[in-house]
N, CA, C and O atoms as a DFTB+ gen file, in Angstrom:
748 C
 N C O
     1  1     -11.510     135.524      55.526
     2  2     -10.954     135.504      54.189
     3  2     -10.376     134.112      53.936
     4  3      -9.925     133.598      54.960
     5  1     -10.270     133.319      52.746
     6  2     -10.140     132.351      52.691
     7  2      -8.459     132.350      52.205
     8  3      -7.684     133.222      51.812
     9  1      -8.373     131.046      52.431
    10  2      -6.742     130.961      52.376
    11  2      -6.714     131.197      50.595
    12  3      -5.733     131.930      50.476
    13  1      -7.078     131.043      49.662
    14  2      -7.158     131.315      48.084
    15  2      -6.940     133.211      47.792
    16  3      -6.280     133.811      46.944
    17  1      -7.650     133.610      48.698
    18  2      -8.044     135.045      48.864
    19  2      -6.621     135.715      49.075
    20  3      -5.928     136.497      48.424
    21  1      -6.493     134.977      50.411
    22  2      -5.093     135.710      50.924
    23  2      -4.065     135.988      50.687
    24  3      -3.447     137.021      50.945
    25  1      -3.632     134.664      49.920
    26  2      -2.632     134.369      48.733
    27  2      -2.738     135.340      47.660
    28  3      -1.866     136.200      47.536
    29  1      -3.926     135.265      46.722
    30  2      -4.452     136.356      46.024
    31  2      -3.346     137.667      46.684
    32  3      -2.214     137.900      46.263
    33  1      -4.080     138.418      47.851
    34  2      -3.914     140.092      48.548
    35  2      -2.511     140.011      48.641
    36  3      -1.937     141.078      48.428
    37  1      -1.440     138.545      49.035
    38  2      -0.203     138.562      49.273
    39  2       0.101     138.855      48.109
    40  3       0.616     139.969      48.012
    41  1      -0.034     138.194      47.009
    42  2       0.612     138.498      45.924
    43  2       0.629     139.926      45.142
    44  3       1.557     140.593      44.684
    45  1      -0.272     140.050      45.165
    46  2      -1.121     141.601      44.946
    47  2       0.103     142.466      45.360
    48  3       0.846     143.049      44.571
    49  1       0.203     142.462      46.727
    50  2       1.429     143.602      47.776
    51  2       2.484     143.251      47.251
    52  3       3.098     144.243      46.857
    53  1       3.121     142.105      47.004
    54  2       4.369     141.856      46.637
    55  2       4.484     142.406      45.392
    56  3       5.503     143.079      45.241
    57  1       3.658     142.314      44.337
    58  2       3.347     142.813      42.604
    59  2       3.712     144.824      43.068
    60  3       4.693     145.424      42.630
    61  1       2.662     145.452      43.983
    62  2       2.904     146.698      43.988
    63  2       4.017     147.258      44.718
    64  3       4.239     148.467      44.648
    65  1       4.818     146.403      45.491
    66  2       5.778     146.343      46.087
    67  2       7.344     146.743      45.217
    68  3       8.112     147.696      45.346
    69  1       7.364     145.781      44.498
    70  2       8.242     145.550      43.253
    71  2       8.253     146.904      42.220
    72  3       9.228     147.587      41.905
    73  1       7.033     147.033      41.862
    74  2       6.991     148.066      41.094
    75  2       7.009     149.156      41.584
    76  3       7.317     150.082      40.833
    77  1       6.682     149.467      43.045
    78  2       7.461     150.604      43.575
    79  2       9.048     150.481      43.580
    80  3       9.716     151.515      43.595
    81  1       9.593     149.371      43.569
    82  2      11.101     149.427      44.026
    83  2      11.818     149.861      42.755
    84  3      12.850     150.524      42.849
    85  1      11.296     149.502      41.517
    86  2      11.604     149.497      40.312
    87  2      11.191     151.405      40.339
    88  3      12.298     151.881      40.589
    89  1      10.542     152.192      40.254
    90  2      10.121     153.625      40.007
    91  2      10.991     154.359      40.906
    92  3      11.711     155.308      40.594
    93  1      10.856     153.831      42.051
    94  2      11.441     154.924      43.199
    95  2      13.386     154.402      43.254
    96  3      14.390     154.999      43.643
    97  1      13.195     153.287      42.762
    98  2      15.279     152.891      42.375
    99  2      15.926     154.191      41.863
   100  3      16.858     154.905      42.235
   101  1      14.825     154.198      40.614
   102  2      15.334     155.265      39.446
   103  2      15.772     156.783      39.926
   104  3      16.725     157.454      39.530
   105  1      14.716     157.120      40.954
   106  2      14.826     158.678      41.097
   107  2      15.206     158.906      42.617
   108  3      15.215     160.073      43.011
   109  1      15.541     157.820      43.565
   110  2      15.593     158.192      44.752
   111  2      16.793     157.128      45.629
   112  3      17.172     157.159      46.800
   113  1      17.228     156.044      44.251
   114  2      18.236     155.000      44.717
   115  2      17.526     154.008      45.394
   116  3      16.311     154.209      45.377
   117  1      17.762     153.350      45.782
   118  2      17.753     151.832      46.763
   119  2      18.241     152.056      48.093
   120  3      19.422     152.208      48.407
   121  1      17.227     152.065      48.862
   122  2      17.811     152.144      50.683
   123  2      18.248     151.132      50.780
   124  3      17.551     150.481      50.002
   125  1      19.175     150.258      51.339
   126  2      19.139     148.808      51.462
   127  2      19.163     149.161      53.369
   128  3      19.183     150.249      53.944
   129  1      19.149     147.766      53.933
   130  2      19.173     147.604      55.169
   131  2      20.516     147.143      55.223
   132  3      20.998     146.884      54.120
   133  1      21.277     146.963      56.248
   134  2      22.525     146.600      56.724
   135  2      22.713     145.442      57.427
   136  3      23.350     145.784      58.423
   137  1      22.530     144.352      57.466
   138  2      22.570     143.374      58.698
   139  2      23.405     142.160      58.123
   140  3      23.684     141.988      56.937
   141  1      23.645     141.596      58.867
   142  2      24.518     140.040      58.557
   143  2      23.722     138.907      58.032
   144  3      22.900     138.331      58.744
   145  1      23.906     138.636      57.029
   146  2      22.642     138.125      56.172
   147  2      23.556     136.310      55.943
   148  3      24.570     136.083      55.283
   149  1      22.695     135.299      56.775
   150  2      23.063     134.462      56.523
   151  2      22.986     133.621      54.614
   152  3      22.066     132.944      54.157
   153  1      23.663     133.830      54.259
   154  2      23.381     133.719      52.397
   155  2      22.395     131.892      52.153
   156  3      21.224     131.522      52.072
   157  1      23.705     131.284      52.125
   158  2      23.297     130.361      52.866
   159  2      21.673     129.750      53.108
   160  3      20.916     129.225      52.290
   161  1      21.523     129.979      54.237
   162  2      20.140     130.133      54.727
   163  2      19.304     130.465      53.593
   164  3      18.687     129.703      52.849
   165  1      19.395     131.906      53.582
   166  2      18.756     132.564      52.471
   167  2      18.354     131.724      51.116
   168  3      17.229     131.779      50.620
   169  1      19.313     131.026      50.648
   170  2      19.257     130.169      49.327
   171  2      18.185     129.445      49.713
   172  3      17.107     129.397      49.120
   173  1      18.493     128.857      50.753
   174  2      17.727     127.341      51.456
   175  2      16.246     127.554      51.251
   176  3      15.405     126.770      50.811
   177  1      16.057     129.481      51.906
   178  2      14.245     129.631      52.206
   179  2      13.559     130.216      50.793
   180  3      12.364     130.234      50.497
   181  1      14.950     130.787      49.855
   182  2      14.273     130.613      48.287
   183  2      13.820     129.470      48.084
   184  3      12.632     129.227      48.296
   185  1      14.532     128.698      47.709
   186  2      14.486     127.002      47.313
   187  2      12.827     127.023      47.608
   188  3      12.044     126.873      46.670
   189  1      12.506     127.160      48.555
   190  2      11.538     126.034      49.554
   191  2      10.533     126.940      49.319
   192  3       9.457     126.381      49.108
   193  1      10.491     128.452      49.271
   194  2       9.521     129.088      48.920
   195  2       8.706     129.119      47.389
   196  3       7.554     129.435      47.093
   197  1       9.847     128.647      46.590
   198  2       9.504     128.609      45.036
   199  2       8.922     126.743      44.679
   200  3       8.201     126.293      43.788
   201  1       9.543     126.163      45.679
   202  2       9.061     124.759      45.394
   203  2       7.797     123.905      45.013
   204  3       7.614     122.798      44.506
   205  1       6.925     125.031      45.539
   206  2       5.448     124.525      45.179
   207  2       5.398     124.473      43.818
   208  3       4.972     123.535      43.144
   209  1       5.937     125.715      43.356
   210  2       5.986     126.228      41.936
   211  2       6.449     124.884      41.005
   212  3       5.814     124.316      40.116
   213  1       7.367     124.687      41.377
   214  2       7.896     123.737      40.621
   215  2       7.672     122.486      40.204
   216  3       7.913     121.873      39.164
   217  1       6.853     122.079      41.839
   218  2       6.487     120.631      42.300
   219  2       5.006     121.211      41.081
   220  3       5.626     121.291      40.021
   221  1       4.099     121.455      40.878
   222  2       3.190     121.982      40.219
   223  2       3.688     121.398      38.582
   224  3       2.937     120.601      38.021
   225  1       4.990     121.852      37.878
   226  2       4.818     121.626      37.189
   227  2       5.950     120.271      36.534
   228  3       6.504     120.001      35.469
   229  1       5.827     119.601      38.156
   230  2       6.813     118.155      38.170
   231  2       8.470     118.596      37.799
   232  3       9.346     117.832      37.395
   233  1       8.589     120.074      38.072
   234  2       9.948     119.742      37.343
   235  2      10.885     119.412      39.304
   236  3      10.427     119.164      40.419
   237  1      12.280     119.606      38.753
   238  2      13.302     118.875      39.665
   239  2      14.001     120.040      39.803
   240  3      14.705     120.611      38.969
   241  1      13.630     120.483      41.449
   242  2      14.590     121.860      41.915
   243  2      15.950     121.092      42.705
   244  3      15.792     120.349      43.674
   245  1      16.995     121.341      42.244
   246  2      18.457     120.886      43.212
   247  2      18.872     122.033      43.824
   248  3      18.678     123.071      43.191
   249  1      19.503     122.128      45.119
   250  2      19.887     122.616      45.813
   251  2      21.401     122.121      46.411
   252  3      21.451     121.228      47.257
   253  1      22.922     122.937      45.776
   254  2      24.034     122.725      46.213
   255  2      24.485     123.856      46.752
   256  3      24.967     124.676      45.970
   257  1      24.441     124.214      48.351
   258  2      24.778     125.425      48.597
   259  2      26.081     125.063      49.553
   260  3      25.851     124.246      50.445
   261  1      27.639     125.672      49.441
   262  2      28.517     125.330      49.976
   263  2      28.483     125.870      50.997
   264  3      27.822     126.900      51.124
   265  1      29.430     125.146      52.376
   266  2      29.911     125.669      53.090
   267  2      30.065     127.114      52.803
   268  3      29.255     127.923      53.253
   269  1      31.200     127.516      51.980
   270  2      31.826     128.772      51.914
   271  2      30.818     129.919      51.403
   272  3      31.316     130.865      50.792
   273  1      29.664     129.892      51.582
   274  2      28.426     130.466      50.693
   275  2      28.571     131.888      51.641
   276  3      28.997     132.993      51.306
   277  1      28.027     131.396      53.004
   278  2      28.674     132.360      54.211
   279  2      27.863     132.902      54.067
   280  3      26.868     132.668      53.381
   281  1      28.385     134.598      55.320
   282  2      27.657     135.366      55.107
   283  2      28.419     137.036      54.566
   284  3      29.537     137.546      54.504
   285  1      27.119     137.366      54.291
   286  2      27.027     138.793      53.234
   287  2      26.294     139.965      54.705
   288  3      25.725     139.594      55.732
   289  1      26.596     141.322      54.266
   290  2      26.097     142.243      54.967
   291  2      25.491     142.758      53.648
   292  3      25.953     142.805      52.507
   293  1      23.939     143.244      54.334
   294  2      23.157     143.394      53.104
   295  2      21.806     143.687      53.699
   296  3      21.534     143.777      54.897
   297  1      20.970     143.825      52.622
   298  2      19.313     143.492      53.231
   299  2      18.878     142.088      52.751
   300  3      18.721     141.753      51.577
   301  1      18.646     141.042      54.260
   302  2      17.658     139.944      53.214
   303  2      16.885     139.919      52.696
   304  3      16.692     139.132      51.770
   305  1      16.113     140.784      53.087
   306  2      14.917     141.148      52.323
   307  2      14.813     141.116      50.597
   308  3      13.931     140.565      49.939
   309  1      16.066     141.928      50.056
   310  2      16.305     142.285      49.192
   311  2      16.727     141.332      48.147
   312  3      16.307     141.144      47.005
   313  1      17.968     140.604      49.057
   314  2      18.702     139.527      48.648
   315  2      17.627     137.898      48.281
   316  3      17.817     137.005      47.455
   317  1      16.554     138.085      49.281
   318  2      16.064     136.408      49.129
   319  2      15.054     136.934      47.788
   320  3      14.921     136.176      46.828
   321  1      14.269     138.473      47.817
   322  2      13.480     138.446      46.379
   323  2      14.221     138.189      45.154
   324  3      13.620     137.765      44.168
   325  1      15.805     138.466      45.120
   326  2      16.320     138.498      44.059
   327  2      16.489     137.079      43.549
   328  3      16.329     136.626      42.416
   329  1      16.908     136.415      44.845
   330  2      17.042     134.868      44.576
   331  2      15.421     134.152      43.736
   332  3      15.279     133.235      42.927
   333  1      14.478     135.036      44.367
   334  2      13.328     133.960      44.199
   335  2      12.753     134.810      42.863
   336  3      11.927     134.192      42.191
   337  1      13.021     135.839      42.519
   338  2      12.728     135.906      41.251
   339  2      13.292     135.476      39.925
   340  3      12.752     135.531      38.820
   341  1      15.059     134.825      40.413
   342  2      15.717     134.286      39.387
   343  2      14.757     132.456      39.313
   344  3      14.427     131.707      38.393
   345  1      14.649     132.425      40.634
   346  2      14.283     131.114      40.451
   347  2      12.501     130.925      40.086
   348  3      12.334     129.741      39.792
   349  1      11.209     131.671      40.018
   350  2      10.565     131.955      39.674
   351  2      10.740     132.290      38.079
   352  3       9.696     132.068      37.465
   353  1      11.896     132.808      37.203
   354  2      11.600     132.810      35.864
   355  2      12.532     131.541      35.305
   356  3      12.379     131.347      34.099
   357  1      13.244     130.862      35.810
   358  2      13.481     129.762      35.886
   359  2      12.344     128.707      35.313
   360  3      12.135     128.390      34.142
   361  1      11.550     128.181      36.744
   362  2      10.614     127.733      36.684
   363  2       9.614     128.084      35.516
   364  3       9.204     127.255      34.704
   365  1       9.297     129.330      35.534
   366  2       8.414     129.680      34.411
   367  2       8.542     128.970      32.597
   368  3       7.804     128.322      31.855
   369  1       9.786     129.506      32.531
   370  2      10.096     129.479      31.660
   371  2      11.231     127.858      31.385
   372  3      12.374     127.947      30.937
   373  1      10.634     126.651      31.734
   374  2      11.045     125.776      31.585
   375  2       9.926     124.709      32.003
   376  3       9.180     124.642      32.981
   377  1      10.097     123.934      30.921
   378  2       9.023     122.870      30.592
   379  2       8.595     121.880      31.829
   380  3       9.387     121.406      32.642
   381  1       7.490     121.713      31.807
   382  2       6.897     120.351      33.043
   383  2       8.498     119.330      32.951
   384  3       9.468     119.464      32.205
   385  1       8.344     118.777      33.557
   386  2       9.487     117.847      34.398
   387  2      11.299     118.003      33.845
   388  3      12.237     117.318      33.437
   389  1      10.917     119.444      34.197
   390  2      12.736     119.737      33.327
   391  2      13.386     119.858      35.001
   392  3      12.901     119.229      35.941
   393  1      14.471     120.723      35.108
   394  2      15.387     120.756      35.934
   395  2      15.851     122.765      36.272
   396  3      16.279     123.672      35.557
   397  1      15.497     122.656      37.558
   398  2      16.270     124.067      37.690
   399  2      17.644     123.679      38.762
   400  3      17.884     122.473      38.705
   401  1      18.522     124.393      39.654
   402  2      19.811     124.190      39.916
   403  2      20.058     125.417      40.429
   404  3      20.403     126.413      39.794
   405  1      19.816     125.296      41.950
   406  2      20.408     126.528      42.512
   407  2      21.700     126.342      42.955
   408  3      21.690     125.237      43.496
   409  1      23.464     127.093      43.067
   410  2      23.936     126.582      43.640
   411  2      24.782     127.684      44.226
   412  3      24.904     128.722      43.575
   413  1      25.412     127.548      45.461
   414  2      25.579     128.874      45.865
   415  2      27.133     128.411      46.494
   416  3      27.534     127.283      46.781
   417  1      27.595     129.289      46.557
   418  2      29.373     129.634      47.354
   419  2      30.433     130.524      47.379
   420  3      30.302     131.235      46.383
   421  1      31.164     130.767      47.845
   422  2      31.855     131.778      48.172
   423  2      33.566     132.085      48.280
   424  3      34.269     131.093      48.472
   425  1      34.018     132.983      48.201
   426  2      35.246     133.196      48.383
   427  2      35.610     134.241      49.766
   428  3      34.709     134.289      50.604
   429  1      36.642     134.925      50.000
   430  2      36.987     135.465      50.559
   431  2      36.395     136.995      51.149
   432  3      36.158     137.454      52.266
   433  1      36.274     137.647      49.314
   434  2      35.405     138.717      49.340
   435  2      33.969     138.317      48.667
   436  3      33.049     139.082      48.955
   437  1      33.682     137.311      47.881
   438  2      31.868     137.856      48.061
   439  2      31.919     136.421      47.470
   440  3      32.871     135.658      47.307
   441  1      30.085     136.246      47.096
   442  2      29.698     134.893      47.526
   443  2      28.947     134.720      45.978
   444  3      28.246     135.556      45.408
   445  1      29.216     133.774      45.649
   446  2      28.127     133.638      44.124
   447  2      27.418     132.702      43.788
   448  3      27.656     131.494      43.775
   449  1      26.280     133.427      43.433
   450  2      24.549     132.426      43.498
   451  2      24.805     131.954      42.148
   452  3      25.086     132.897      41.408
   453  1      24.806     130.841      41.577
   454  2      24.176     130.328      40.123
   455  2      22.800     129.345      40.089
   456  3      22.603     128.187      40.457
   457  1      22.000     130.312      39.506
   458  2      20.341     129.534      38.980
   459  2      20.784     129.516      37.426
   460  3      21.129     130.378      36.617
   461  1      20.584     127.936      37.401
   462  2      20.197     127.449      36.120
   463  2      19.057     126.392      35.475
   464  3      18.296     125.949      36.335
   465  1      18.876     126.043      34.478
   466  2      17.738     125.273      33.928
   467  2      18.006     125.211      32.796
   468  3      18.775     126.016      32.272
   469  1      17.285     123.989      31.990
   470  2      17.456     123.388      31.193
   471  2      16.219     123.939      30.450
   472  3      15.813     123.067      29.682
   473  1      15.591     124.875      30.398
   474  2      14.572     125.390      30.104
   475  2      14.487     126.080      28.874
   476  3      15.595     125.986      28.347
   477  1      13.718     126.725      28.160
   478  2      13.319     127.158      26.703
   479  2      14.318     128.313      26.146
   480  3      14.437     128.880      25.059
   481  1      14.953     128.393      27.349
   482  2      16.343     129.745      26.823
   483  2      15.889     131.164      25.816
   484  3      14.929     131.478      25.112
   485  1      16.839     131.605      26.113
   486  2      16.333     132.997      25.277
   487  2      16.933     133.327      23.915
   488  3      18.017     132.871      23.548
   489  1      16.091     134.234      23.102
   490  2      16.439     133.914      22.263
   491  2      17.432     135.166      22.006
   492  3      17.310     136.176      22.699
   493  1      18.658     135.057      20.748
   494  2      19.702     136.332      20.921
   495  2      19.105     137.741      20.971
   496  3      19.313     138.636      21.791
   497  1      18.512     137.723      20.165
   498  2      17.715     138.986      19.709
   499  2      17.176     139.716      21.104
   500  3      17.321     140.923      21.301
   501  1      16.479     138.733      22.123
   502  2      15.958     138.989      23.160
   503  2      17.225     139.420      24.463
   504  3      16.942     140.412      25.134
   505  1      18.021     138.987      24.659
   506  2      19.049     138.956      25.168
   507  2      19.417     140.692      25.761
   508  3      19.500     141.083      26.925
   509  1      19.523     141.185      24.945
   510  2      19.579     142.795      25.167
   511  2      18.881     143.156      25.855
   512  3      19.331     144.051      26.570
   513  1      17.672     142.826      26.068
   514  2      16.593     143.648      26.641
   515  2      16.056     142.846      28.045
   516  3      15.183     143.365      28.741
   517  1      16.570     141.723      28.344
   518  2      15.691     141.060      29.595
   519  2      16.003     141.588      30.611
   520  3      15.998     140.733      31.496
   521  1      16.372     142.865      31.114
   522  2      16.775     143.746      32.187
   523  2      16.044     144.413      32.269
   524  3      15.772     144.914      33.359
   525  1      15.067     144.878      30.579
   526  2      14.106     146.182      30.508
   527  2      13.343     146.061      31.270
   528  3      12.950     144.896      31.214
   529  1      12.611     146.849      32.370
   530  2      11.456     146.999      32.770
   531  2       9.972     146.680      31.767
   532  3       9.560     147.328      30.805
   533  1       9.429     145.519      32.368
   534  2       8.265     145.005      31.726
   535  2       8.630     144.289      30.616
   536  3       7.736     143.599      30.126
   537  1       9.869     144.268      30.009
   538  2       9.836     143.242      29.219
   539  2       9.948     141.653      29.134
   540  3      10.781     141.282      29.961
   541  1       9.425     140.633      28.455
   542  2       9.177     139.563      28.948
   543  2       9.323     138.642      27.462
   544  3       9.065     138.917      26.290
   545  1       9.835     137.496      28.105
   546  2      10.048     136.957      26.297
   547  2       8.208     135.862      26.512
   548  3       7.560     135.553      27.513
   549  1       7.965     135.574      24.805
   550  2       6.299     135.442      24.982
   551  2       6.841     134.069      25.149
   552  3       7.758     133.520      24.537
   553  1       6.127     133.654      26.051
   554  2       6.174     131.952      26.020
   555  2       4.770     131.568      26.478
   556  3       4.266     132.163      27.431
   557  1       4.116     130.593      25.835
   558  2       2.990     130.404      26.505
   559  2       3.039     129.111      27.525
   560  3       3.662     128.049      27.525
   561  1       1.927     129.821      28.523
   562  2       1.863     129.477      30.062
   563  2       2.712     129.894      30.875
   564  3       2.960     129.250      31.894
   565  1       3.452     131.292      30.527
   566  2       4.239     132.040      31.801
   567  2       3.415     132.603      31.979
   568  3       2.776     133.128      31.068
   569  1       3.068     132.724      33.420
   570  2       2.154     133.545      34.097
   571  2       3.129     133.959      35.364
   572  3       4.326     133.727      35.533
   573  1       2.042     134.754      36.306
   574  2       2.691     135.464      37.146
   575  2       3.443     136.412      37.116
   576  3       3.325     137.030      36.058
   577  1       4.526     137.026      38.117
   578  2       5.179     137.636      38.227
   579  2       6.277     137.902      36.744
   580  3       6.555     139.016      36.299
   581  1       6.740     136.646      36.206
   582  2       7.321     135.982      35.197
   583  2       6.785     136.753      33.927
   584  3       7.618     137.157      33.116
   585  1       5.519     136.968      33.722
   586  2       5.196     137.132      32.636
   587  2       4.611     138.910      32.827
   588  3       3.941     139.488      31.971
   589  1       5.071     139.534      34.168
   590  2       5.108     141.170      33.971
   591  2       6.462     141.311      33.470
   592  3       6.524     142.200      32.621
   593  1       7.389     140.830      33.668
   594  2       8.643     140.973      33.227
   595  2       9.707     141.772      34.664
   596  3      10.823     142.285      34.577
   597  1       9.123     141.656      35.466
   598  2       9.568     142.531      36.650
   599  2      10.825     141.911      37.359
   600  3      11.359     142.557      38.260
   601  1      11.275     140.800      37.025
   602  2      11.771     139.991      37.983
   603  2      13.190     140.611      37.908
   604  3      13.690     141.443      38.665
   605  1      13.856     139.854      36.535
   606  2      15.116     140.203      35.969
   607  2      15.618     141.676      36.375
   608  3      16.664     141.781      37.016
   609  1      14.969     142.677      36.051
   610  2      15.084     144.133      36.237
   611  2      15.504     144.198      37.846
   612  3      16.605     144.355      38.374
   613  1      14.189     144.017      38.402
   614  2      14.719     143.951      40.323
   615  2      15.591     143.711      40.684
   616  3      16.172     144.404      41.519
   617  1      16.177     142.310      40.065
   618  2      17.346     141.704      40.714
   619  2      18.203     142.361      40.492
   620  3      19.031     142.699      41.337
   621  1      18.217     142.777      39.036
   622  2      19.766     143.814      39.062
   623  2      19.986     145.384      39.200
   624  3      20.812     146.157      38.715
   625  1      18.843     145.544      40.111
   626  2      18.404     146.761      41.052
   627  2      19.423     146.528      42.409
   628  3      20.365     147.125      42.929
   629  1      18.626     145.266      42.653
   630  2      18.838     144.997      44.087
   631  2      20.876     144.233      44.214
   632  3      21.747     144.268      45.083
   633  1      20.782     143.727      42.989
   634  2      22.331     142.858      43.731
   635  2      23.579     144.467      43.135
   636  3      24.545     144.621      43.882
   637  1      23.480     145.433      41.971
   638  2      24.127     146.690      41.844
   639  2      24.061     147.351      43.195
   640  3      25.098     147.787      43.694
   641  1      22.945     147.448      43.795
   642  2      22.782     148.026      44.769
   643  2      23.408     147.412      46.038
   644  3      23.971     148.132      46.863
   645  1      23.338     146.491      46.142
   646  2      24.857     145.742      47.086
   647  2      25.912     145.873      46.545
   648  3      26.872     145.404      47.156
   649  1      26.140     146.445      45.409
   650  2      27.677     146.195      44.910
   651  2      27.854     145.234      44.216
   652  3      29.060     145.062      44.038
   653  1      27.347     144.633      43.809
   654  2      27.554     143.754      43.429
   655  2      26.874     143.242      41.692
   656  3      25.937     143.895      41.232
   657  1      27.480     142.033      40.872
   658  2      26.620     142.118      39.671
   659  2      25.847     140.548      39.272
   660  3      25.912     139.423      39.767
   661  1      25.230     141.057      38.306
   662  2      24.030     139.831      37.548
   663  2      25.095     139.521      36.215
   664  3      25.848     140.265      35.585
   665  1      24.883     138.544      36.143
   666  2      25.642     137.567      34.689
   667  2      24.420     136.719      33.921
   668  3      24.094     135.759      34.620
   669  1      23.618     136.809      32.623
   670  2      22.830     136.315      32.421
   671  2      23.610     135.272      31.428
   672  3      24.307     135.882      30.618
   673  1      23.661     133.918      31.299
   674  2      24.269     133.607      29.919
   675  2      22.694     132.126      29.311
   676  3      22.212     131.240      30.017
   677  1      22.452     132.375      28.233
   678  2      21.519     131.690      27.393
   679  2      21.485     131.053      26.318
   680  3      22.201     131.589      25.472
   681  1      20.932     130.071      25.937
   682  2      21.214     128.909      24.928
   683  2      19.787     128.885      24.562
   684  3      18.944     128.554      25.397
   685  1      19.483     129.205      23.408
   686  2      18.305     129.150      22.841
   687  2      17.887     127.217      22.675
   688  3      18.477     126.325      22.065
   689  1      16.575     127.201      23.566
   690  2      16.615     125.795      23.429
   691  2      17.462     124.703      24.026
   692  3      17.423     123.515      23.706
   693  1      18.473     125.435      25.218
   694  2      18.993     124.501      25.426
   695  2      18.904     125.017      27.506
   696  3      19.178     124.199      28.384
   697  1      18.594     126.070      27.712
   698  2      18.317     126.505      28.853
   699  2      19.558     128.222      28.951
   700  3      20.412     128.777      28.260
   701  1      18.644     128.456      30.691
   702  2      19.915     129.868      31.031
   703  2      20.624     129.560      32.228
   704  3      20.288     128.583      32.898
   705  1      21.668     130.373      32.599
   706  2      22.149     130.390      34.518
   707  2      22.369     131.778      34.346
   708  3      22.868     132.477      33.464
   709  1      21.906     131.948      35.329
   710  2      21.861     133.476      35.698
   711  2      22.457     133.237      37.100
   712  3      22.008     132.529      38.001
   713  1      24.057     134.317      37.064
   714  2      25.063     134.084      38.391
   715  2      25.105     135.524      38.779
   716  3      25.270     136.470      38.009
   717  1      24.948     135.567      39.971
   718  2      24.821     136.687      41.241
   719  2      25.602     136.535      42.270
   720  3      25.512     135.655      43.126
   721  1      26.815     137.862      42.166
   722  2      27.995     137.635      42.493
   723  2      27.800     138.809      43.655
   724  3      27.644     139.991      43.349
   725  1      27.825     138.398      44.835
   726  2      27.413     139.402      45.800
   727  2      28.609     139.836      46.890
   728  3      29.001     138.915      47.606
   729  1      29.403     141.527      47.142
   730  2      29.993     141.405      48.246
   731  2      29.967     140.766      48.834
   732  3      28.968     140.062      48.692
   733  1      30.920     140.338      50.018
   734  2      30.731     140.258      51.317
   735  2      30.303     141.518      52.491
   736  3      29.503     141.285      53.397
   737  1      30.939     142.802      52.316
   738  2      30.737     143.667      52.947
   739  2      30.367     144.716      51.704
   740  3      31.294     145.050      50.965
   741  1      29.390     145.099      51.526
   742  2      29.093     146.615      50.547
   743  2      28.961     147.540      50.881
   744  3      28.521     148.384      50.101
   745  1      29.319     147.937      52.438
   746  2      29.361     149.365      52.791
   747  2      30.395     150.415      52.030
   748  3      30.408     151.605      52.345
């Protein structure tokens, strides 16, 4: 199978993956896993996983993750899709050589992610609804994951389900940050 292919079948699993997590959330909750989740880290292997993405469309990914970012008990699993789908509609939805801004740190009790960009922002009207399942604002050349609308929804599957919440705030035309404020312990 060729490396084009594979990528293809990966993405594929991750797409039916999601949309199971999204159906079975609703009627059966969110299992999460329990482990000591370096956050931290975590930011670092979003960053680097979404970077192609970005480098693709020349824009400028920054990465300020503090000391105090720490760690969270949680599932990474859970935690790095949420990261990489904020930063995936990010990217999407912001012009060739703009700017996204991950930046991450922490307090005592929990740790908070901010993704932002200077990107096409949302518009008010839209605002209400970017949580809905499948909904997606139209922009042309969002593709991917971005343009099922799946992303936004997951994340605030997955970070409620730690305990924790999503903050979307948006500037039509002027970009969004979307901040993810996560326990430290959510048992």
């Amino acid at each position: 199978m060729s490396t084009r292919s594979s990528k293809a079948v990966a993405r594929l699993s991750r797409l039916i993956d999601d949309v199971l997590d999204l159906t079975q959330g609703d009627t059966l909750g969110i299992v999460l896993e329990r482990e000591r989740v370096d956050l931290a880290g975590l930011c670092r292997t979003a960053a680097e996983a979404v970077r192609p993405r970005a480098a693709e469309k020349s824009q400028k990914l920054e990465t300020e993750i503090a000391p105090t970012t720490g760690f969270v008990f949680g599932d990474a699993r859970r935690l790095r899709e949420s990261i990489e789908h904020v930063l995936g509609n990010a990217i999407a939805y912001t012009d060739k050589r703009g700017r996204i801004r991950l930046e991450a740190e922490g307090g005592e009790d929990q740790a908070v992610i901010r993704i932002s960009d200077n990107g096409v922002g949302i518009p008010d009207e839209d605002l209400p609804r970017v949580f809905n399942r499948f909904h997606r604002i139209d922009q042309e050349g969002v593709r991917g994951e971005a343009a099922l609308g799946l992303g936004l929804p997951l994340t605030r599957q997955f970070i409620e389900a730690h305990g924790g919440s999503v903050e979307l705030v948006s500037d039509k035309g002027k970009g969004t940050t979307v901040t993810l404020t996560i326990p430290r312990d959510s048992r």
